[in-house]
C-alpha positions as CSV (number, residue, x, y, z in Angstrom):
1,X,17.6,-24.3,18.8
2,X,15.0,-21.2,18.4
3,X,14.8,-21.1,21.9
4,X,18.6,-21.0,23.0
5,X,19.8,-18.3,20.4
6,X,16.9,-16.2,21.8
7,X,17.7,-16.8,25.2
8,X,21.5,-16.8,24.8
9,X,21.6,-12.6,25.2
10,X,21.4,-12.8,21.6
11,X,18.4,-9.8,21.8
12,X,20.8,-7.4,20.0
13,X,20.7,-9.8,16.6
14,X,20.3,-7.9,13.6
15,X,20.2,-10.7,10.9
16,X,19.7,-14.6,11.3
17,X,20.0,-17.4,8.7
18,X,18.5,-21.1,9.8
19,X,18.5,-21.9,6.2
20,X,18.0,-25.3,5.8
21,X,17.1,-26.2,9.5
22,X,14.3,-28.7,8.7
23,X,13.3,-28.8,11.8
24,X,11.6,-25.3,12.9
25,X,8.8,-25.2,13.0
26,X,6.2,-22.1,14.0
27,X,6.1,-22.4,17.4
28,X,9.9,-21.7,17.1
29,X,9.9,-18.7,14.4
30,X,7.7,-17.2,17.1
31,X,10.0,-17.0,19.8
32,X,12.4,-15.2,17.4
33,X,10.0,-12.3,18.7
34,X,11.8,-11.8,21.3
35,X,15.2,-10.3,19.1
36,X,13.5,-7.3,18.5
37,X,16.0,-5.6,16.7
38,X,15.8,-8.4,14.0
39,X,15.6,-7.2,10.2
40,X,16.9,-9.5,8.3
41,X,15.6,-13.3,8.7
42,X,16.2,-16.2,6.4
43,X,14.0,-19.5,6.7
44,X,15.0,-21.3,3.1
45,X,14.5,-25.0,2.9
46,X,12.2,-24.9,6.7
47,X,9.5,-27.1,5.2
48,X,7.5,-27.1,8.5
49,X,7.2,-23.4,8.7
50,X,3.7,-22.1,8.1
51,X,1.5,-18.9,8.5
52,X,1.1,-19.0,12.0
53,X,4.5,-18.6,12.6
54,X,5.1,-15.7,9.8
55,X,1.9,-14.3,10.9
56,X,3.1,-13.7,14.9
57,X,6.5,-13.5,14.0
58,X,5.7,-10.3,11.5
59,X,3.1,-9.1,14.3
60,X,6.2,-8.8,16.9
61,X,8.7,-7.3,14.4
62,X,6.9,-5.3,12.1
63,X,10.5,-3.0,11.3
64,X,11.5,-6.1,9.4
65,X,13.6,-5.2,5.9
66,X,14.7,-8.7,4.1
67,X,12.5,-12.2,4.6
68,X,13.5,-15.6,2.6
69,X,10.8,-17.9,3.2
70,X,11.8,-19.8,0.0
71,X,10.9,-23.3,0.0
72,X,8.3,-22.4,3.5
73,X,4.7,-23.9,3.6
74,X,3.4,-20.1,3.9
75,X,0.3,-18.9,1.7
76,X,-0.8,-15.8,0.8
77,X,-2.2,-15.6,4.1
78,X,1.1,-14.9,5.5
79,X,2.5,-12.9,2.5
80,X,-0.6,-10.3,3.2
81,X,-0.1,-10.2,6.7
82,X,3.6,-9.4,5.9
83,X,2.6,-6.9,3.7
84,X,0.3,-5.2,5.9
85,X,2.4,-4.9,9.4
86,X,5.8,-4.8,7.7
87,X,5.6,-1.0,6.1
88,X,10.0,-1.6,5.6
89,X,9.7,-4.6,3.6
90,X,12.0,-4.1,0.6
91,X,13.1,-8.0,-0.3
92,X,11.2,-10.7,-0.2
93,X,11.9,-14.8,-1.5
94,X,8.9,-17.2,-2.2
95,X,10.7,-19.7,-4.6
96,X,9.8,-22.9,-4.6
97,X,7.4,-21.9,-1.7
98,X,4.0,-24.8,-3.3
99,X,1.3,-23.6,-1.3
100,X,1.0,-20.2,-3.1
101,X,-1.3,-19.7,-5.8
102,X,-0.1,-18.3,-8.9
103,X,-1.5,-14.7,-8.3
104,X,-0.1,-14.8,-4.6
105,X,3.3,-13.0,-5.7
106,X,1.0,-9.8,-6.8
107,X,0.6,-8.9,-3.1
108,X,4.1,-8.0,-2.8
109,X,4.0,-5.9,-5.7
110,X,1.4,-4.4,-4.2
């Protein structure tokens, strides 16, 4: 699904929601690279999503504003990856997101 709405002309997208689309995974949050002009995304409820996937996704579109990876598989890994390359960053959601540590939402208020 990833694949088509990136391939679809759909390079001038500003925001996307695939909120609750179980099914994506990294290797499609990656491809969402290629809407460059992206800056909000939402992933809520996409259990399989992981660092990797935030990690390159961030590295490709590092103007990003807004981020919900509530309810994600992400660690702090991704969060201080997102943190470093993503200098716009003003909103970011990690409820319900169980692989963070306690102390992981202090690198965002950093």
């Amino acid at each position: 699904m990833v694949a088509h709405i990136c391939q679809s002309g759909s390079r001038g997208l500003e925001v996307i929601s695939l909120a609750e689309c179980r099914n994506v995974t990294d290797v499609g949050a990656k491809r969402l690279g290629t809407c460059t002009l992206l800056r909000k995304v939402c992933f809520l409820g996409c259990a399989y999503l992981k660092d990797e996937g935030i990690v390159e996704l961030v590295k490709q579109l590092p103007h990003l504003e807004e981020f919900d990876l509530g309810s994600t598989n992400i660690t702090g890994v991704a969060l201080s990856e997102m943190v470093a390359v993503c200098l716009n960053l003003k909103t970011v959601n990690i409820t319900g997101c169980k692989k963070l540590n306690a102390s992981d939402d202090l690198i965002l208020k950093a």
